[in-house]
DOMI-283393 format. One record per residue: residue number from 1; residue in one letter; chain; x, y, z of N, C-alpha, C, O in turn. Coordinates in steps of 0.1 Angstrom, whole numbers, plus 5000, padded with zeros to 4 digits. Each point is the difference from the previous one (the first is absolute). Last residue first. Example, Ala and Ser with C-alpha at 12.3 -4.5 7.8 and 13.67 -1.06 7.14 Angstrom:
<sites>
SITE   nr  rest  kette   npx   npy   npz  capx  capy  capz   cpx   cpy   cpz   opx   opy   opz
SITE    2     S      A  5128  4978  5071  5009  5011  5000  4992  5011  5008  5005  5011  5001
SITE    1     A      A  4998  4932  4998  4991  5012  5000  5009  5012  5000  5010  5000  5007
</sites>
This chain:
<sites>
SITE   nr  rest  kette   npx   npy   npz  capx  capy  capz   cpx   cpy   cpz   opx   opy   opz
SITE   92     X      A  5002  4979  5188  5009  4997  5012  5016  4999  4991  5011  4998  5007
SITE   91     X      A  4958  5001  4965  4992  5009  5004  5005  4999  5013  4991  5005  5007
SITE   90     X      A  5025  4980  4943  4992  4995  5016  4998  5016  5003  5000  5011  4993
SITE   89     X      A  4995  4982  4955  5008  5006  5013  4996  4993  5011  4988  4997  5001
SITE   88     X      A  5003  5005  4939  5004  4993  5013  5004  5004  5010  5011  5005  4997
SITE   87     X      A  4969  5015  4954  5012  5003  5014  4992  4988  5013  4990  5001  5006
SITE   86     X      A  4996  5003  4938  4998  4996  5011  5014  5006  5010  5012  4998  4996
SITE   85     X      A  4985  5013  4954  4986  4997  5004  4996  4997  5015  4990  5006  5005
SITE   84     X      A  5050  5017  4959  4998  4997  5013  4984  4996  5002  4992  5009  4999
SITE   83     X      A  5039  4992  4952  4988  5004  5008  4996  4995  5019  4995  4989  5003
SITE   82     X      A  5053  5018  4956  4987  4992  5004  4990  5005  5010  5004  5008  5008
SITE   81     X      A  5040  5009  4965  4996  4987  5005  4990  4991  5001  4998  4988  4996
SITE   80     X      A  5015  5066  4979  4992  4991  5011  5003  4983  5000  4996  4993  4990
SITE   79     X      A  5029  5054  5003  4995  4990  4988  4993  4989  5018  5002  4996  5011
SITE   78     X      A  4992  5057  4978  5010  4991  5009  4997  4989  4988  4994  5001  4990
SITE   77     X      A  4991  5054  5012  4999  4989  4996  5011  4990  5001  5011  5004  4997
SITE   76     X      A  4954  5032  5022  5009  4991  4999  5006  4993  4993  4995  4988  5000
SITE   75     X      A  4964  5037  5004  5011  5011  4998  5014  4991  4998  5009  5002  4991
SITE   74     X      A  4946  4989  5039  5000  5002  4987  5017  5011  4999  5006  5008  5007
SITE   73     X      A  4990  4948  5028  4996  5013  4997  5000  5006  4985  5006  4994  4991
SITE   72     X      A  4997  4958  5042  5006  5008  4987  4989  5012  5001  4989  4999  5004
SITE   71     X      A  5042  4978  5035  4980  5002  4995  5007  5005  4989  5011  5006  4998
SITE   70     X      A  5030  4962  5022  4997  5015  4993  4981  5002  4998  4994  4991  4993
SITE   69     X      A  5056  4975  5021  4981  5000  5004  4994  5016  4997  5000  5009  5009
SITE   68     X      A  5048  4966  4967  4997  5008  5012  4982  4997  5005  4993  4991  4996
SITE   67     X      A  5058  4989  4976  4985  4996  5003  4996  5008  5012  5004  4998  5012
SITE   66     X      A  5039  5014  4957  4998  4994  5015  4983  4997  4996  4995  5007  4991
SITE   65     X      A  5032  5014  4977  5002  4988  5001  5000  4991  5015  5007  4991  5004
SITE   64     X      A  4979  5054  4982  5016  5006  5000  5004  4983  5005  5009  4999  5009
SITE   63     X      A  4942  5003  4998  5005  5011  4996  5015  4995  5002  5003  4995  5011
SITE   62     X      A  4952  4980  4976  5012  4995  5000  5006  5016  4995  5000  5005  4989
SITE   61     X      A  4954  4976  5039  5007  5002  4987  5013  5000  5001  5005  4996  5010
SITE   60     X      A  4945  4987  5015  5015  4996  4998  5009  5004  4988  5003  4992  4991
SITE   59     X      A  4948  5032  5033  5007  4986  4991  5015  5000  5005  5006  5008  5008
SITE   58     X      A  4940  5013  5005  5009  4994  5002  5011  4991  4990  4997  4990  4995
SITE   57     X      A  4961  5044  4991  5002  4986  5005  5016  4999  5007  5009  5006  4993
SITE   56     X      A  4968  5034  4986  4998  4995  5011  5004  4989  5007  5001  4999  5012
SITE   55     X      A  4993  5007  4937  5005  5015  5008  4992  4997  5014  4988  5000  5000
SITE   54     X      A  5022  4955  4974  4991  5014  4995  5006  5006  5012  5007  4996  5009
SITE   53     X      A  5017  4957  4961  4998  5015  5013  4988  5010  5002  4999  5007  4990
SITE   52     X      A  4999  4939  4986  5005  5012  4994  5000  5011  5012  4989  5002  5005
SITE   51     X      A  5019  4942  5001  4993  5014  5001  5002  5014  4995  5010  5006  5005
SITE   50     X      A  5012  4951  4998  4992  4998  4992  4991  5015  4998  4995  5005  4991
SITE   49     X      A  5040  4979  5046  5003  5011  4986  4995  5000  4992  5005  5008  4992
SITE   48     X      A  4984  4988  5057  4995  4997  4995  5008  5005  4984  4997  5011  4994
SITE   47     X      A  5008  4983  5063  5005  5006  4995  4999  4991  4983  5007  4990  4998
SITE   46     X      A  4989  5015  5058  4998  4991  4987  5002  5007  4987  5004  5011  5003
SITE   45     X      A  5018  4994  5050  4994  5007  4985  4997  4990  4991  5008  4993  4994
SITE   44     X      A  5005  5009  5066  5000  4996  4986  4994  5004  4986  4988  5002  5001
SITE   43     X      A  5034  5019  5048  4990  4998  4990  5003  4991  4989  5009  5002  4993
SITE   42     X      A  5024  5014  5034  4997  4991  5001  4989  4996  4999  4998  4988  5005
SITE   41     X      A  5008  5063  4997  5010  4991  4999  4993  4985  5005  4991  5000  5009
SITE   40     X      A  4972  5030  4979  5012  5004  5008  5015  4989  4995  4998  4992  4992
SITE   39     X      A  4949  5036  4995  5006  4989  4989  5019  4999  5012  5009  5009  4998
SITE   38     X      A  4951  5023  4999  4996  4991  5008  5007  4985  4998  4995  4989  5002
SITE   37     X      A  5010  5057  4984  4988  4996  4992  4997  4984  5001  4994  4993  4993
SITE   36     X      A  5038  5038  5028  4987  5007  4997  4993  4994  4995  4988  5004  4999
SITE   35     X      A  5053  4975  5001  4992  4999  5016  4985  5008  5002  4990  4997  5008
SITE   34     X      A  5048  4994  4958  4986  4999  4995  4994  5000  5012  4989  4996  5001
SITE   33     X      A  5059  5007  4998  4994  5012  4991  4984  4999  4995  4994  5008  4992
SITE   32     X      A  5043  4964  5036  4986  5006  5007  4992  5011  4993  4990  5007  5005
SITE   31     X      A  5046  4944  4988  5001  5013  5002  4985  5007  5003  4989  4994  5000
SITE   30     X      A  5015  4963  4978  5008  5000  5006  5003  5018  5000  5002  5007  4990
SITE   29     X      A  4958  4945  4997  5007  5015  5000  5014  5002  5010  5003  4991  5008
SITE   28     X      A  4983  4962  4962  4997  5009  5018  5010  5016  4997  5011  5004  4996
SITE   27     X      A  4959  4959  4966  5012  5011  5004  4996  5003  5010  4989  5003  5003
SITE   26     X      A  4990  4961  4957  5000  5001  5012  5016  5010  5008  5011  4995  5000
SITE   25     X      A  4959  4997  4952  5010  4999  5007  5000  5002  5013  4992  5009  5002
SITE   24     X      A  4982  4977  4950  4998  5007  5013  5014  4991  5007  5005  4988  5000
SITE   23     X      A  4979  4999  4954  5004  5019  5002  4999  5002  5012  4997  5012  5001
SITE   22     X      A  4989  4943  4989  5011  5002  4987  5009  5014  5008  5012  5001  5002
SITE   21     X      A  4944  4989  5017  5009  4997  5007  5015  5001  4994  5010  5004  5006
SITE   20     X      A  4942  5025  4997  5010  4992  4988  5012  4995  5006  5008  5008  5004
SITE   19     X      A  4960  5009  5025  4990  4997  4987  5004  4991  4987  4995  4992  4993
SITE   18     X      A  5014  5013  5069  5006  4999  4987  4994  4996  4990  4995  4988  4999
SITE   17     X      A  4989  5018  5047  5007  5010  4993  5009  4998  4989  5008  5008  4997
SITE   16     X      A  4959  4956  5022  4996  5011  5003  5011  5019  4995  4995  5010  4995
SITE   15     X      A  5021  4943  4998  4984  5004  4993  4994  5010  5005  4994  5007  4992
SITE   14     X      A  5049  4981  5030  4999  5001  4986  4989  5005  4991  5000  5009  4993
SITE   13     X      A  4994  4983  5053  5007  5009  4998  5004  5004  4983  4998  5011  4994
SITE   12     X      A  4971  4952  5031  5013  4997  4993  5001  5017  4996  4993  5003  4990
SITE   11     X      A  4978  4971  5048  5000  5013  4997  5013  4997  4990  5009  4995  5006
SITE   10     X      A  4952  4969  5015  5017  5004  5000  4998  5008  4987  4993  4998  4990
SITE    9     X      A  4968  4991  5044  5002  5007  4989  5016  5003  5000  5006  5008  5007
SITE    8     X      A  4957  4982  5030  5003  4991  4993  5004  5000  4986  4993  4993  4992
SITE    7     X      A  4992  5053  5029  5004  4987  5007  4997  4989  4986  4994  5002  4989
SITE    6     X      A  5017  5056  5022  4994  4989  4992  5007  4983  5001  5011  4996  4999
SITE    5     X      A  4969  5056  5027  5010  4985  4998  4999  4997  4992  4988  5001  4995
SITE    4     X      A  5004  5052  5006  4993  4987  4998  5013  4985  5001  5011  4998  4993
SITE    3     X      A  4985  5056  5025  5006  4990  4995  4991  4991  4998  4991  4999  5008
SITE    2     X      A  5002  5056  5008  5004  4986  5003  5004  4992  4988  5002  5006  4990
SITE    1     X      A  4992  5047  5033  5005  4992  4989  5000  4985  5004  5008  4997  5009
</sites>
C-alpha cells in the first residue's frame, strides 16, 4: 500500500470534508460503543444535519435526551441528529 505526497499545496481541511458548512458540526466522541466500527474515544466526528440518514450510515441521534453515536439499522426508529461523514483519530 502506498501514498502519494502532495507537494507545494496548503491542505484547508474544511474543503476537503465539509460540503455544507451552515449544517456541519464538529463532535469528540466519548465512550467505546463504536470501537467495532472503528470509531474510539477522542475521535473527532464531523458530523452533517443537512443530510437525510440511509440504513447504514453512522449518526448522531437523540436516545432518552442524550446525543448518542448509533449505525442506523433497518427497524429503528430514533430521531436522528445528524449524519456522521468523517472520524478524525491520532494514531499514537
Amino acid at each position: 500500500m502506498f501514498c502519494d505526497i502532495i507537494e507545494g499545496t496548503t491542505l484547508d481541511l474544511n474543503q476537503l470534508i465539509v460540503d455544507h458548512p451552515a449544517a456541519t458540526f464538529f463532535m469528540r466522541m466519548s465512550g467505546n460503543a463504536m470501537q467495532k466500527e472503528g470509531i474510539f474515544t477522542g475521535d473527532l466526528l464531523v458530523v452533517d444535519r443537512s443530510l437525510d440518514p440511509k440504513i447504514g450510515n453512522t449518526v448522531i441521534a437523540i436516545v432518552d435526551g442524550e446525543l448518542v453515536v448509533i449505525r442506523l439499522s433497518e427497524g429503528k426508529k430514533l430521531q436522528i441528529w445528524g449524519v456522521v461523514t468523517h472520524v478524525i483519530h491520532k494514531t499514537k
